[in-house]
N, C-alpha and C positions, 0 to 999 in steps of 0.2 A: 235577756232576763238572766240573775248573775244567781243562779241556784245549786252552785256550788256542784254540777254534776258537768260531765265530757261527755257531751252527746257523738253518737257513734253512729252510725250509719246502719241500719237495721240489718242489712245481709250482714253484716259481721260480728252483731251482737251474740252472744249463745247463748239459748234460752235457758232460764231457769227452771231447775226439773228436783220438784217435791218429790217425795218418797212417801209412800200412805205407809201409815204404819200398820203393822204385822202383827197380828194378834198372836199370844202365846210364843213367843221366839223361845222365851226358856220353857220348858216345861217343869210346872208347877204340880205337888206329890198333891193327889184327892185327900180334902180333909176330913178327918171323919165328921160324924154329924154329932154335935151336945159332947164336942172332944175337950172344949173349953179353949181349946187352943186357936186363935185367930190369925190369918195369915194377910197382912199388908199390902199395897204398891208402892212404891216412889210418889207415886201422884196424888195414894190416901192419907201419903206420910208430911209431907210437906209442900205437894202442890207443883213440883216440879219431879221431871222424868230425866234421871239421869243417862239411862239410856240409849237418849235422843239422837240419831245421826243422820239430822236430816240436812245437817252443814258438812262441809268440808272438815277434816280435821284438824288443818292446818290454823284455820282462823278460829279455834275453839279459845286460845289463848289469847285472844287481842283485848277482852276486857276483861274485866277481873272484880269480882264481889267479897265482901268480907262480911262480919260477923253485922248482923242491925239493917245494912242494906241492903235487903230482896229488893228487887223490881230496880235499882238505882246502879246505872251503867260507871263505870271508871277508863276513861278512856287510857288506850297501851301508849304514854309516853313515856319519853325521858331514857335514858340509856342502861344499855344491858349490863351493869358495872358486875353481876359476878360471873361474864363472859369470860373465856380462855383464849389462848394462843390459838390458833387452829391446828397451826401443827410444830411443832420444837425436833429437833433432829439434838441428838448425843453428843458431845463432842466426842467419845471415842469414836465415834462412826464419820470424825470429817477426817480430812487429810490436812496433815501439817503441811502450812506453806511452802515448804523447803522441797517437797515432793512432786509438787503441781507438774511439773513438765515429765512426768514419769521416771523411768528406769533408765537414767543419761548415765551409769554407771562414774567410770573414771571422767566423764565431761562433763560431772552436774557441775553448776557455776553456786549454786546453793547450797549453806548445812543448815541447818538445825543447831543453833549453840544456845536454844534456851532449855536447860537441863527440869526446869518443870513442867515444861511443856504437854498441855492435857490433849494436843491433839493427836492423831494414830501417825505411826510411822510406818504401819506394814502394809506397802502398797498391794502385793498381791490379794492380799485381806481385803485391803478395800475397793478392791475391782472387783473383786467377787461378789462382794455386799450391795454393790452400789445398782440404784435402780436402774431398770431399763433405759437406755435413751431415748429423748422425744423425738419421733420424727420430724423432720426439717434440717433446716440450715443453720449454724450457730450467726446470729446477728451481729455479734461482738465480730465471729473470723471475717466475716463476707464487710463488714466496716471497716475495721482497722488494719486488716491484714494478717492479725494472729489474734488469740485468744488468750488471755491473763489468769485465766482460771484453769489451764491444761487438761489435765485427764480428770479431773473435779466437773467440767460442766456437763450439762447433761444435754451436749449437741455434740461431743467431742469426736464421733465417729468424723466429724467431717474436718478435725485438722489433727490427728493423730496418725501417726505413720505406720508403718508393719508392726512394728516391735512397743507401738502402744507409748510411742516419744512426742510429746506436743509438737508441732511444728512451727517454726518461725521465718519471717522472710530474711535475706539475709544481710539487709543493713538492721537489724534489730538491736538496741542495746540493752544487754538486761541492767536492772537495777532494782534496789530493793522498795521503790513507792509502791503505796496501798493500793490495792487492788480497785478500789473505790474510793476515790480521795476529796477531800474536803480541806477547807483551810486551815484545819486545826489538825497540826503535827504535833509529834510525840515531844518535841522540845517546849514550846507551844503550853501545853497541855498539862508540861512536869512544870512549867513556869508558874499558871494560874490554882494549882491544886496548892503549888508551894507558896502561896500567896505572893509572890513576888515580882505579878507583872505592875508595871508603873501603871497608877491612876490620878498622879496627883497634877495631872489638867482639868480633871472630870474634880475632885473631889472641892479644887480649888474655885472652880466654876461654881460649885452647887453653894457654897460655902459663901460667897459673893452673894447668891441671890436668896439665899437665906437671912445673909444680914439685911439686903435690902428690902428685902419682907419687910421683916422685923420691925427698921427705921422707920420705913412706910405708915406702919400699923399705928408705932407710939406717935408718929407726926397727927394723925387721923386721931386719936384719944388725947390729944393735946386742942386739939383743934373744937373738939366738942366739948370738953373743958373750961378752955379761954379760947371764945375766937381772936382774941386782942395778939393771942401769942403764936401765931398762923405764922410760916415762915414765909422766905420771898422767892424760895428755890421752885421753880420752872412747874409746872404742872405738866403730866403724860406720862408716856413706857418710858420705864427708865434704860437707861444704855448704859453699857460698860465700856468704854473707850477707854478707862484710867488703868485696865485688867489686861484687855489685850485691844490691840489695835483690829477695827474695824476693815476687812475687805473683800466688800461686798463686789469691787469689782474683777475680783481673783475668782469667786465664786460663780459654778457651774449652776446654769439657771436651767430647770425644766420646766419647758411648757405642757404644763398639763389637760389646758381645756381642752374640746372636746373630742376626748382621747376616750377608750372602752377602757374600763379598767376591771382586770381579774380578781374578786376577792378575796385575799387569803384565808384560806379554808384546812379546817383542823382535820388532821386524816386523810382524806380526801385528795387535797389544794399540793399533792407530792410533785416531784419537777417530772417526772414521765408525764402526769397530767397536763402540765402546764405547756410541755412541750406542744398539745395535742391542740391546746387551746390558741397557741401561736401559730398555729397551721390554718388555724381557723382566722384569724386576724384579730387577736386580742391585743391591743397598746400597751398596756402597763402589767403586768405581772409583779405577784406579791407571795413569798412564801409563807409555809403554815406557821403559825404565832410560835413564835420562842419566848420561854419565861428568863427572865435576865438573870436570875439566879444560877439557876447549873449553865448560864452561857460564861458566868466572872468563874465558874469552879473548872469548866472544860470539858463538861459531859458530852460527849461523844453525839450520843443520840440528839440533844439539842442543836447542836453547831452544824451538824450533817441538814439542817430545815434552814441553810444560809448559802448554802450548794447552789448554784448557780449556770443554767443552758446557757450556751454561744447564741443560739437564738432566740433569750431574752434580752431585748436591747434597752430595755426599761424595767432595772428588776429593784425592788425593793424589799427590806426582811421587817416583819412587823413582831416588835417587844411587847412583853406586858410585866409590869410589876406594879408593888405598890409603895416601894420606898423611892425617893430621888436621886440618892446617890446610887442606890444598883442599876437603874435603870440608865443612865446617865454614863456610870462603866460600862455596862454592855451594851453603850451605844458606841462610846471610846473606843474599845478594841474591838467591835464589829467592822466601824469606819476604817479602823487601821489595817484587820486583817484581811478583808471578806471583801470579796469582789460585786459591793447592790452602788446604787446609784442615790439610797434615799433609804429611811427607814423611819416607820411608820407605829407610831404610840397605840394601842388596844386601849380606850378608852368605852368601851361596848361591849366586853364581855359579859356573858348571862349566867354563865356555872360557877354555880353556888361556891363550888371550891377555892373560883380567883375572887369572886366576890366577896368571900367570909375573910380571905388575907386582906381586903382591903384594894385590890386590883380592879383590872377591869371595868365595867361600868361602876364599881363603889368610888370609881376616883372623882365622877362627878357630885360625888358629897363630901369630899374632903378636898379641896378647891384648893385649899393651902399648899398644900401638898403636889398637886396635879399643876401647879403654876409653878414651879419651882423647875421641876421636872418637865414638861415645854421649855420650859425659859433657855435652862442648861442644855437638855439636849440639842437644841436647836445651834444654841452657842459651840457647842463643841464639833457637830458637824459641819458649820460653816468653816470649820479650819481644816477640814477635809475636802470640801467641795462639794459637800453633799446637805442632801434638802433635808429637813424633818418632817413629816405629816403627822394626823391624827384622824382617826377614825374614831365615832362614838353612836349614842343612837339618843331618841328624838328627846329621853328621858330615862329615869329608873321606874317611878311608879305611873299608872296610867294617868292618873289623876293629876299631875305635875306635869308639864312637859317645859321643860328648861334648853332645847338645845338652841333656838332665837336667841337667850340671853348669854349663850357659851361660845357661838361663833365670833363676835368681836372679841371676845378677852382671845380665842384661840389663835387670833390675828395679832392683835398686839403681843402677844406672848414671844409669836417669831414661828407659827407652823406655816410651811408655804403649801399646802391644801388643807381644807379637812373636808372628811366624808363620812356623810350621817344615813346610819340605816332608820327606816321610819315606820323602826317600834321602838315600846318601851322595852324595860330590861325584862319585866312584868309580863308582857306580852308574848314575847319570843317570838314565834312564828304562825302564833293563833288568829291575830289579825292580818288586813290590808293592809301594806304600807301604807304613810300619812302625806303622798305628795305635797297636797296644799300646803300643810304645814314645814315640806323638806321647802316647796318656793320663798314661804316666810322667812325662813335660816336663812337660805341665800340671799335673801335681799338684803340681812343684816351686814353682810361681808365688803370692806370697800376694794379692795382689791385681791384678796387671795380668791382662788376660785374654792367653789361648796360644789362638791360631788355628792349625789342621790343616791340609795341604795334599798331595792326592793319589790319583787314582785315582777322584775323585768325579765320576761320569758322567748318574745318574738319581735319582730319589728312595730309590730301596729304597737306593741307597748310600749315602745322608743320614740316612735314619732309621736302619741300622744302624748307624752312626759317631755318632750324637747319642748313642744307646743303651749303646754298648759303652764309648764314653769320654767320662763325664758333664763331667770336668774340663778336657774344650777347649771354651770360652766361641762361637768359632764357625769357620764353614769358608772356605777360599777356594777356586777352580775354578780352573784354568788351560784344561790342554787340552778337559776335559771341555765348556768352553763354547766355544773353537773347534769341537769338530766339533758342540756340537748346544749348541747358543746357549740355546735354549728351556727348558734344563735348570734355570735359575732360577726360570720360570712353573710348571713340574713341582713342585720344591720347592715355592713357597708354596703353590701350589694342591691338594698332597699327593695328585697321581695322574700317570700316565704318558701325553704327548700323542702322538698320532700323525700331524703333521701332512702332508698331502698335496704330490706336488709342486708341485701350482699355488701353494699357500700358501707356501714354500720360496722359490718362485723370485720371489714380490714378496717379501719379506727379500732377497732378492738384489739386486732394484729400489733397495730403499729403501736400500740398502746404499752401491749407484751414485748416487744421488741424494744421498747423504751426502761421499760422496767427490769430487762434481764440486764442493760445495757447499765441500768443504775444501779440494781440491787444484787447483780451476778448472776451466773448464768450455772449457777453449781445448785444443789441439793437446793440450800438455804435461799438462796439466790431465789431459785423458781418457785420457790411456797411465797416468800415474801409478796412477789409480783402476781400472784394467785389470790395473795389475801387481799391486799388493795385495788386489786381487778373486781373482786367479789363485792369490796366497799362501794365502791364504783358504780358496780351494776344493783346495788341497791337504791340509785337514783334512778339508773339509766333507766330502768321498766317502768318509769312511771309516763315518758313518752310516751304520747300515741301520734300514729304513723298522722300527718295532715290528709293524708287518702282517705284515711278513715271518720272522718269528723264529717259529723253533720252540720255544725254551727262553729266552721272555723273562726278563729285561729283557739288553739287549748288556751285557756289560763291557768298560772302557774297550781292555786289550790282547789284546781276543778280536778275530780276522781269519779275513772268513768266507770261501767259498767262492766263486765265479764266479755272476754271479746277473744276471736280470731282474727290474727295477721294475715295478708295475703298472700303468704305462703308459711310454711312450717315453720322457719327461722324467725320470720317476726312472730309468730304464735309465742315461740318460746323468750324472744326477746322481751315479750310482755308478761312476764309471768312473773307471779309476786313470791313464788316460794324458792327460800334458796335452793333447794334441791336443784332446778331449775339454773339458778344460776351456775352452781356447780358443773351443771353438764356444758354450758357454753366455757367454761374456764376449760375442763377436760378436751375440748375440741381443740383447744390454745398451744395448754400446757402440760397435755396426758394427765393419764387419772391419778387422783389425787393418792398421797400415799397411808398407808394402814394405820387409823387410828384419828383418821383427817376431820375438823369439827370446825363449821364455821357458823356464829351467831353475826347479824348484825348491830354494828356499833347501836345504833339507834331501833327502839322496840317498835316504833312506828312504821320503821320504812322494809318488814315485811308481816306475812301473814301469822 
């Protein structure tokens, strides 16, 4: 019976405990009698007791009423947009790079010659200032052999010598590369700000199949016109052989069927995660959506979501825009700079933000546009060796579903997969995925494979969605592997794991040890890996332990009832308030430091 609830197993349920109310808590002054003066309740005033605490405080905010609608619930969607940083560190409180290895006196190999430099140069200052260090082992020293952040990280007791000098092995070479490096260098970077990196493959491509539109169109208004004046040129996808020679046999072919593929995932979907998800036996990997726009300017923070593990051996970066020729350049110098194997069109976006530019899922209403943009990027990547995909969903409005009529053109166009999640843009995540309907799309496809996307949480979900729709070549997981990661070792291993909290909570380790590994292992370093830890664990509680279920296996939008773990750690591992989560970060990464505020991104996903 599919009642939208996670039945739990009664010993572990915990009962719900009313509070009888209390008569007189405030005390109210004696009125006089024929005073004329009348004295009130909440309850004689408007029928409601604001008083009321007979809920938790925490879930007092989940719905919300406005002015007209009493009695009429608003459910807590949609995201916390005037959320903060959780925590921002000074720059006079970091230490200038040039200092990182401590007080090397006459043997620093380092200066300092940016004369504006906002960061502190007074080390002893900043050793004084600088928070306690976390108990444990620095991950970065016990990996690599030394540590790149010196007296900056906040493990450094264990590779700093007497005199507080970073230590290094002694084939070490120094040199000045970024602490955390990415394909996009400083030369790089002063290239595309100055406009002057070369586009004119991409621009000449786009420009090609804009005329051929164009031709296309007046041929088709000629034709309905005079059918007399019909031409005798070939009918089908048009090819460009007269542009650039065609070879297809040069080109790196990937087999995609059926392969698990990781969705890329906005926030979330970072390479520490994905690393974790590789451990798990995920096939394809996909980084978090880059907008093509600050990827042609060189924004930093965009290009760093094109980063790339040794242990992604299928990785791909997925774009979104809504012009052809941006998206088209920043598929050009993606392919040229960046080390993926395939990148991957956003045709499925839901926020309103890419939507209103015109991105996203609005590209499936501007078809002209969206064909153009296929066409080229795909053309351009083939001179690299690289695939182009598209991801989209089943439809924009529920009442329309057009993605059966979009996967042949997304084949003739030149994507070698595409993969349809099965909602509408409308929908989001309020429904069922649309299997039947994701089997219909694939059956339109003649030979590129149609990957499914939706609702796939355990194995029994994989084996009935292989079963019921032979013609999706394979699957991708989104949420399902936020909140239970392992869900890829389930699959291949074709049974259902029940791992323990001890086992969870190193996942969570390695998780941190990924993330200092990526995002530094210094002040900044640790809060960042704190905050995406936290992002994290705002899926992660929505598991429940398979021990605990009375009617295995969970499905993905069943939410169960109030519950104890079977021991303390999973108690807390289930618990929906960040406070909560906070203390499992604290167990990680020491307590958080003064001033420390964390909202989650999405209003939904706590109490």
């Amino acid at each position: 019976m599919d009642d939208g609830i996670c039945h739990i197993k009664p010993e572990y349920i915990i009962p719900r405990s009313v509070e009888k109310p209390v008569e007189n808590v405030d005390p109210v002054p004696p009125v006089e009698k024929n005073s004329g003066t009348a004295i009130t309740t909440d309850n004689e005033t408007n029928g409601s007791n604001t008083n009321d605490t007979t809920g938790p405080p925490e879930k007092k905010g989940r719905f919300e009423g406005g002015e007209g609608q009493e009695g009429k619930k608003k459910k807590n969607r949609g995201q916390n947009k005037s959320r903060t940083v959780p925590f921002k560190e000074e720059d006079a409180l970091r230490l200038c790079k040039s200092l990182l290895d401590g007080n090397m006196g006459e043997n620093a190999t380092k200066k300092c010659t940016n004369a504006n430099c906002r960061f502190s140069h007074d080390l002893d200052k900043f050793l004084q200032l600088k928070p306690k260090d976390i108990d444990g082992t620095c991950y970065i020293y016990t990996t690599k052999g030394y540590c790149s952040f010196g007296v900056t990280c906040r493990f450094a007791g264990a590779h700093l010598d007497e005199q507080s000098r970073n230590i290094y092995p002694d084939d070490y070479k120094h040199d000045n590369a970024m602490l955390v490096s990415t394909w996009l260098n400083t030369d790089l970077q002063h290239t595309l700000r100055k406009r002057k990196y070369n586009f004119s493959p991409s621009n000449r491509i786009v420009s090609k199949f804009e005329r051929l539109q164009s031709e296309t169109k007046k041929e088709k208004a000629d034709a309905a016109n005079d059918p007399s004046e019909v031409s005798n040129k070939p009918a089908g996808s048009v090819t460009d052989e007269d542009m650039i020679k065609l070879r297809s046999a040069e080109r790196k072919r990937i087999v995609f069927r059926d392969k698990l593929y990781l969705s890329p995932l906005t926030t979330v979907g970072n390479l520490p995660f994905r690393r974790i998800c590789k451990e798990y036996g995920v096939d394809i990997t996909c980084g978090e959506m880059a907008c093509a726009i600050p990827i042609i300017n060189g924004a930093t923070q965009e290009w760093a979501l094109t980063k790339r593990h040794s242990s992604e051996d299928l990785f791909g970066v997925q774009l979104c825009g809504h012009s052809s020729k941006l998206v088209t350049c920043a598929a050009q110098i993606i392919a040229e700079k960046a080390d993926v194997d395939f990148i991957d069109l956003n045709t499925g976006c839901p926020i309103d933000l890419i939507f209103n530019q015109g991105g996203g899922s609005a590209l499936l209403r501007r078809q002209n546009v969206l064909q153009v943009m296929v066409q080229s990027c795909a053309r351009v990547l083939a001179d690299y060796g690289k695939e182009f995909t598209v991801k989209t969903r089943i439809g924009i409005y529920n009442n329309k579903l057009i993605a059966h009529e979009m996967v042949p053109k997304f084949e003739s166009w030149g994507a070698s997969l595409i993969t349809i999640h099965g909602r509408t843009k409308e929908q989001r995540y309020t429904k069922r995925a649309d299997w039947e309907y994701l089997q219909e799309c694939a059956s339109q496809a003649q030979s590129v494979p149609v990957f499914g996307n939706g609702d796939i949480f355990c194995y029994d979900d994989y084996e009935t969605i292989r079963s019921k729709c032979p013609s999706v070549a394979g699957v991708m997981v989104g949420r399902g592997a936020l909140i239970k990661p392992w869900v890829f070792q389930e699959i291949k291993e074709r049974k259902t794991l029940d791992p323990s909290s001890g086992e969870r909570f190193e996942m969570l380790k390695r998780y941190v040890n990924y993330g200092l590994e990526h995002w530094g292992s210094d002040t900044k370093g640790v809060e960042t890996t704190r905050r995406f830890l936290l992002e994290w664990q705002s899926f992660l509680y929505r598991y429940v332990p398979y021990g605990l279920l009375e009617r295995p296996p969970q499905r993905i939008n069943e939410r169960p009832e109030a519950y104890r773990g079977r021991d303390d750690l999973e108690t807390l591992m289930a618990s929906g308030n960040c406070n909560d989560w906070v203390k499992l970060s604290e167990m990680l990464l020491g307590p958080v430091p003064e001033g420390f505020n964390f909202v989650p991104k999405h209003k939904a996903n706590a109490y």
